[in-house]
N, C-alpha and C positions, 0 to 999 in steps of 0.2 A: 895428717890423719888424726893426728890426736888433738887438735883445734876442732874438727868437724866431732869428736867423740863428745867433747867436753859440750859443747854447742848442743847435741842432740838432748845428752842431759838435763841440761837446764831449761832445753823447751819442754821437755817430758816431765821435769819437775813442777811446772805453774800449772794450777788445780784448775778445774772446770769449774768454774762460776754458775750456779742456777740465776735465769733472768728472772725479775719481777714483772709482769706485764701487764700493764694498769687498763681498766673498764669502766665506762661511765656511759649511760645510756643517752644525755643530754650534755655533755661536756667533751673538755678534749680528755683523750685519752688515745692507748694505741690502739684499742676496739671499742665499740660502742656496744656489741653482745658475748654475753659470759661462750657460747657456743665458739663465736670467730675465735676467740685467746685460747679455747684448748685446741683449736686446729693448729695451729701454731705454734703452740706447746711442746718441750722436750720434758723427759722425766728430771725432776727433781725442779722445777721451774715453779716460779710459785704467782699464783690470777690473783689481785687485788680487786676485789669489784668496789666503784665508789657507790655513794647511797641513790639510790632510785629504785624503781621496779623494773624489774626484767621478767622476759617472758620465757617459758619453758616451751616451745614449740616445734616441734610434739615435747619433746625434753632435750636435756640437756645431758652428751651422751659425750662420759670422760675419755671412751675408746682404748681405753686398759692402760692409760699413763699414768703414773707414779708424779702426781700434781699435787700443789696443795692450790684450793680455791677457798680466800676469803674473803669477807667482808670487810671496809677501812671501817664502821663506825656499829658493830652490831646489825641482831637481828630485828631491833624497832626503826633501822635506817632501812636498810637493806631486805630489800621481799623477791621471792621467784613464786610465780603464780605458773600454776600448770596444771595444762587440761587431760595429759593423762598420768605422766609422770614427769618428776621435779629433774635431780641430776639421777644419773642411769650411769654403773657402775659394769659390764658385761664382761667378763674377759675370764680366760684362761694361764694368763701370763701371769697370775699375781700379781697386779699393781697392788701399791698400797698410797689408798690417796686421805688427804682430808678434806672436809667440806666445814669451815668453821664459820659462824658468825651469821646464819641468814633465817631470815621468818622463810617459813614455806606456806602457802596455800596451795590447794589444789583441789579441781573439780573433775570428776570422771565421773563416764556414763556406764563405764566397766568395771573390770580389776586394775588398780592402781594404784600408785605409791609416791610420796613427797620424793624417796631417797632408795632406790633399788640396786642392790649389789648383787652380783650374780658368780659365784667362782671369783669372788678378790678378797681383799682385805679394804676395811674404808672408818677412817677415823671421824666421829661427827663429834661436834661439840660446839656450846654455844650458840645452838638454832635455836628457836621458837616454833612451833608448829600451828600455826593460828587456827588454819581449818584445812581437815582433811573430808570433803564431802563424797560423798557415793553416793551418787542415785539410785545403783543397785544395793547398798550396803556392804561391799567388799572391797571397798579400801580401806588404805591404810597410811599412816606414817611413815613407815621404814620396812622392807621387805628385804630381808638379805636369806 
């Protein structure tokens, strides 16, 4: 009994490891878009995306996990182009994610946003926002 006590202990004691899960749109990696890596995503897991452009399509919807999604080489490597919105933050659970390191573009025919938070928490830093266009005039960069 006290062999199986001390045993349980020490599996209880080895900490959870967050995976890193690598993205490259033209290379290997474990996905080729930013969207597959956060389906697959546990919280605290942390998306490398390598350099290329990815596509926001419709956007890129974090699904209220507690993620950090970077870029490997900045925002002049690394672009997400989207036609209405960029990453999409929706949730009620309080995640609290980061988005670091990416140029954003985006073109919309409506209301819309590079970076949309809705009920979370969401650290940015280290984006560029090259162009936020509206055709109707009511877009934006960041809507939280």
């Amino acid at each position: 009994m006290h062999r199986f006590f001390a045993f349980a202990l020490i599996v209880l004691a080895v900490p959870c490891w967050a995976r890193t899960i690598t993205v490259d749109d033209d290379g290997p990696a474990d996905f080729n878009t930013i969207q597959a890596a956060i389906d697959v995503a546990n919280n605290e897991d942390i998306i490398e995306v390598r350099d290329g452009s990815y596509l926001a399509d419709p956007e890129i919807n974090l699904q209220g996990k507690s993620i950090t999604i970077k870029s490997q080489n900045g925002p002049s490597q690394c672009t997400i182009f989207g036609v209405e919105y960029g990453f999409v933050l929706n949730t009620e659970n309080n995640a609290n994610c980061t988005i670091d390191g990416f140029g954003m573009t985006l073109w919309c025919d409506g209301i819309g946003s590079a970076i949309k938070c809705d009920k979370a928490s969401m650290v940015i830093q280290g984006c560029l926002f090259n162009y936020c266009i509206s055709l109707s005039g009511m877009g934006c960069a960041i809507d939280c």
